[in-house]
C-alpha positions in Angstrom: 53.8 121.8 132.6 52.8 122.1 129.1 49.0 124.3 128.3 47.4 121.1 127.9 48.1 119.3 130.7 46.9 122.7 132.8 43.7 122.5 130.8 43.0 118.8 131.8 43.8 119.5 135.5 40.8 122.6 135.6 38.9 120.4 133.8 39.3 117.9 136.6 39.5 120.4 139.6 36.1 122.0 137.7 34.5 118.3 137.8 35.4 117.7 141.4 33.6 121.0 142.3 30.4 120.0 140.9 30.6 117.0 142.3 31.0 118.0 145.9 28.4 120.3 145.3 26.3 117.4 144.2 27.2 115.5 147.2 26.2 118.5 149.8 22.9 119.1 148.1 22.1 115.4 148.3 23.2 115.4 151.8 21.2 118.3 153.1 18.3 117.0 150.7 18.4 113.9 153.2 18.8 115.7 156.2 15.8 117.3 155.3 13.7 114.2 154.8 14.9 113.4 158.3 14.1 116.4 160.1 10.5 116.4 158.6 10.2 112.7 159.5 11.2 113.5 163.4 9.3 116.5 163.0 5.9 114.0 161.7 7.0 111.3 164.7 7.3 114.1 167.3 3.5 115.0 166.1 2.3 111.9 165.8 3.6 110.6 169.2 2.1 113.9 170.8 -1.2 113.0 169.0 -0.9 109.5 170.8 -0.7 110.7 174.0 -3.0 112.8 173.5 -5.7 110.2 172.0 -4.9 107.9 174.7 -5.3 110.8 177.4 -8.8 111.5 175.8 -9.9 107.8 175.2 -9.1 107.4 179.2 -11.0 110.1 180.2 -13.7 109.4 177.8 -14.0 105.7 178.8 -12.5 104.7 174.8 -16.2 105.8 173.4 -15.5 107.5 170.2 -12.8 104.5 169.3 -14.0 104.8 166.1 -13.3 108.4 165.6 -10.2 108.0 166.9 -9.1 105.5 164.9 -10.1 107.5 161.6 -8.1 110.3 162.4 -5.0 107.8 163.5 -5.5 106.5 160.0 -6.2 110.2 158.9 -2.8 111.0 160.3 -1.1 108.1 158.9 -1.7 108.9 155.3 -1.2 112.5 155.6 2.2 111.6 157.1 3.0 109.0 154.4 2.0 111.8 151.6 4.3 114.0 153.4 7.3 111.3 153.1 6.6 110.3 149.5 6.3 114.2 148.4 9.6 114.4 150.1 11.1 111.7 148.7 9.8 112.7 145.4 10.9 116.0 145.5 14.4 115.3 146.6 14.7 112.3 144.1 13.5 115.2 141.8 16.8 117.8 142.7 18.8 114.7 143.2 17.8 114.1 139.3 18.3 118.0 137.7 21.4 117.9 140.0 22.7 114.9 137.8 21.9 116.1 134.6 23.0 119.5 135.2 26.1 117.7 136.6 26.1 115.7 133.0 25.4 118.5 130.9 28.0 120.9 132.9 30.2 117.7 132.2 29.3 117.2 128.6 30.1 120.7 128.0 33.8 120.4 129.9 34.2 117.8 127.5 33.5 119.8 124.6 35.4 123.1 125.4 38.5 120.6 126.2 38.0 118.9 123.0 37.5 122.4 121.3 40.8 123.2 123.2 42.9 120.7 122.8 42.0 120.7 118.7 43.3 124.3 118.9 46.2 123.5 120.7 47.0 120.6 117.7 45.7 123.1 115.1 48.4 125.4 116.9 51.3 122.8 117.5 50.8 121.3 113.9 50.9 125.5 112.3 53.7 125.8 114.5 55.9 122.4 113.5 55.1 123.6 109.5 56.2 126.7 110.1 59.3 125.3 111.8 59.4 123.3 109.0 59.3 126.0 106.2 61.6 127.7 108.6 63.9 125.0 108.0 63.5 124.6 104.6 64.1 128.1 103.9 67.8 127.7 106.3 68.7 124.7 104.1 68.0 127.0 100.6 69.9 130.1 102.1 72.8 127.3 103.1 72.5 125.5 99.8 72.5 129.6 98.1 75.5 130.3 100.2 77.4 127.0 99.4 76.7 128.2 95.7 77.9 131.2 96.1 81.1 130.5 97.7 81.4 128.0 94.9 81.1 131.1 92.2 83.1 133.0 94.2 86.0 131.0 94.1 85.3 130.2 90.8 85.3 133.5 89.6 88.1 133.8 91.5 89.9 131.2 89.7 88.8 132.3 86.4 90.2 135.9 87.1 93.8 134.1 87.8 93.5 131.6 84.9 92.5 135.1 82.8 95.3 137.1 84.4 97.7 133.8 83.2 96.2 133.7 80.0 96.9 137.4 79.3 100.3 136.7 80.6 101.4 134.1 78.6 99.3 135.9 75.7 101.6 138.7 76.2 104.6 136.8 76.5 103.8 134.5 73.4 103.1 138.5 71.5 106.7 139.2 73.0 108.3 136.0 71.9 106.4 136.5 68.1 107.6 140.0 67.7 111.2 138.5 68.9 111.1 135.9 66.1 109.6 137.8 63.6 112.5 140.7 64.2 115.0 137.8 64.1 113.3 136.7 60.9 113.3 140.4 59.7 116.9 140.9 60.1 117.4 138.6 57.4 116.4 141.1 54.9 118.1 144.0 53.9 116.1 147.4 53.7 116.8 150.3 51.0 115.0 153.3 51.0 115.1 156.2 48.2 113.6 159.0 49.1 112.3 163.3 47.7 111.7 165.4 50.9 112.6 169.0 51.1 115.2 169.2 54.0 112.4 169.9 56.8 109.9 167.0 55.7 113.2 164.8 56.1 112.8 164.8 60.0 108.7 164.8 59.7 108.6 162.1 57.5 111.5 160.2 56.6 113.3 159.4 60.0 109.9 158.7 62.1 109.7 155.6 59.5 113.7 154.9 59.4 113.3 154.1 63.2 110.1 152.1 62.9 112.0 149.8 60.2 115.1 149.2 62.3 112.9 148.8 65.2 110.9 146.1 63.3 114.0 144.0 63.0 114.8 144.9 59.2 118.5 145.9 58.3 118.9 149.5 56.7 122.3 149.8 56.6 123.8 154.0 55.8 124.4 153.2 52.4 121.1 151.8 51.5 119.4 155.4 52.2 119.4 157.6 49.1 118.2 160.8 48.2 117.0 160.7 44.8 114.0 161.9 42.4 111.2 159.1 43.0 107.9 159.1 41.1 105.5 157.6 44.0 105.4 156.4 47.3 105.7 152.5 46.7 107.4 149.0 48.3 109.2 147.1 45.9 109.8 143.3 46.6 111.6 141.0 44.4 110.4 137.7 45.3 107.2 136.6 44.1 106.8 134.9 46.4 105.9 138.0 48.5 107.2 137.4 51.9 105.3 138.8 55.1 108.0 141.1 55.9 106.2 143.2 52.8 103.1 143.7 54.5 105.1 144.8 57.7 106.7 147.5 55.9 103.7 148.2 53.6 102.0 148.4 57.5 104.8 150.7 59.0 104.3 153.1 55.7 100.8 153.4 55.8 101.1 154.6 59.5 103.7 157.5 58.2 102.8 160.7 58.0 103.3 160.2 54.1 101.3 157.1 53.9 98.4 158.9 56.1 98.6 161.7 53.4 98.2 159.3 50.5 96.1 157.3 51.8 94.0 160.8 53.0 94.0 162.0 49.1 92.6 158.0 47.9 95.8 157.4 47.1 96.7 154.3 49.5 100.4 153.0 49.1 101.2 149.4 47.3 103.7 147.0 47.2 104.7 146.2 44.1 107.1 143.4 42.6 109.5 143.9 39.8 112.6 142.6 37.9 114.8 139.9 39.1 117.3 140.9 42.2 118.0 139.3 45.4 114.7 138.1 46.7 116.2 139.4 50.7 115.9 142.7 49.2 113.1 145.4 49.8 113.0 149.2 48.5 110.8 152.0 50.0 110.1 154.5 47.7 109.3 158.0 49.5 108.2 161.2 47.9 107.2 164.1 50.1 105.9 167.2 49.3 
């Protein structure tokens, strides 16, 4: 049973109360009347026979006296009756409003009640509502998440591919620029004392060959050189000069140089086989 259907069955128990009470009051309120109406009739008949008793003794000579104090009698009985009957039609009356206003006022605490208990039931659906609301956001948040979760996810494995094929594309561009590098021929002429030789001049031997180029024995000479220079012969100027210039400039020599504002350069001269390159080394 729900709160307001106990409240309406007080209510209703309450109202039946006052009613019987009404009821009993009414009923003793007649019973009343009655016993001060037998109470009058036992008088009055004892009155009788005791007029009568006198009048026969008396040979009926004060008749008229008699018959004053009969009437006497009468209306002091019949003011009796109507006082009763007033006065209990007078509690019968305050016992019916009292019963209406005790009513009226049922009334209103139940209609005070039952406005609290929709003031309460309509609070408790919006907060049930919000409630809901706020489960739907957090599902709709988590839904989103997932979503950027997986996303993420997928963007970490497309970036893992992507660096993958990057570095495979780097591998296949350093394949075909070595293949394209073997096409030219390397000669290097070189002035190191005999301990610079290892310092300087092999470090950058190996980083040619690795690069792809061909430096055959022969094409290494020891010689007197006036700078630290690449030679090309095509003016063209092919890229593989700017690799070499590149692998110089990150020699111990070419660090020097460039350390002193004296950055190596590629220069091109004369007419000669446009697949040859010369690296001019002088070390100190």
């Amino acid at each position: 049973m729900s709160e307001h259907d106990r409240f309406e069955q007080a209510r209703d128990e309450a109202l039946e109360a006052i009613r019987q009470e009404g009821e009993r009051v009414a009923i003793e309120t007649r019973v009343e009347i009655q016993e001060k109406t037998r109470q009058w009739v036992t008088a009055s008949a004892a009155f009788l026979v005791l007029a009568f008793s006198l009048l026969a003794f008396f040979g009926y000579k004060e008749t008229a006296d008699f018959r004053r104090k009969l009437t006497d009698l009468e209306t002091e009985a019949q003011q009796s009756l109507e006082e009763a009957r007033a006065q209990a039609q007078s509690e019968v009356e305050a016992l019916r409003e009292r019963i209406e206003a005790l009513g009226a006022e049922v009334d209103d605490r139940a209609r005070a009640a039952t406005r609290q208990i929709t003031e309460a039931r309509d609070a408790l659906a919006a907060a049930q509502d919000d409630f809901d609301e706020r489960l739907d956001q957090l599902d709709a948040a988590g839904a989103r998440l997932t979503e950027t979760q997986d996303l993420l996810r997928k963007a970490r494995t497309l970036e893992a591919t992507y660096r993958e094929a990057q570095q495979d594309v780097q591998r296949q561009l350093r394949q075909i620029a070595k293949l394209q590098n073997s096409f030219f021929d390397v000669f290097v002429m070189y002035q190191a004392p005999a301990s610079a030789v290892e310092e300087v001049v092999d470090p950058l031997l190996a980083a040619v060959r690795d690069a792809g180029f061909v430096v055959e024995p022969e094409n290494i000479m020891r010689l007197s050189v006036d700078r630290t220079e690449i030679i090309y012969y095509d003016p063209g100027r092919p890229p593989q000069v700017d690799t070499l210039l590149e692998l110089l400039r990150d020699s111990p020599a070419g660090r020097t140089l460039s350390a002193r504002g004296e950055p190596v350069a590629a220069v091109s001269k004369g007419r000669r086989n446009p697949r040859d390159l010369l690296i001019k080394i002088r070390a100190q």
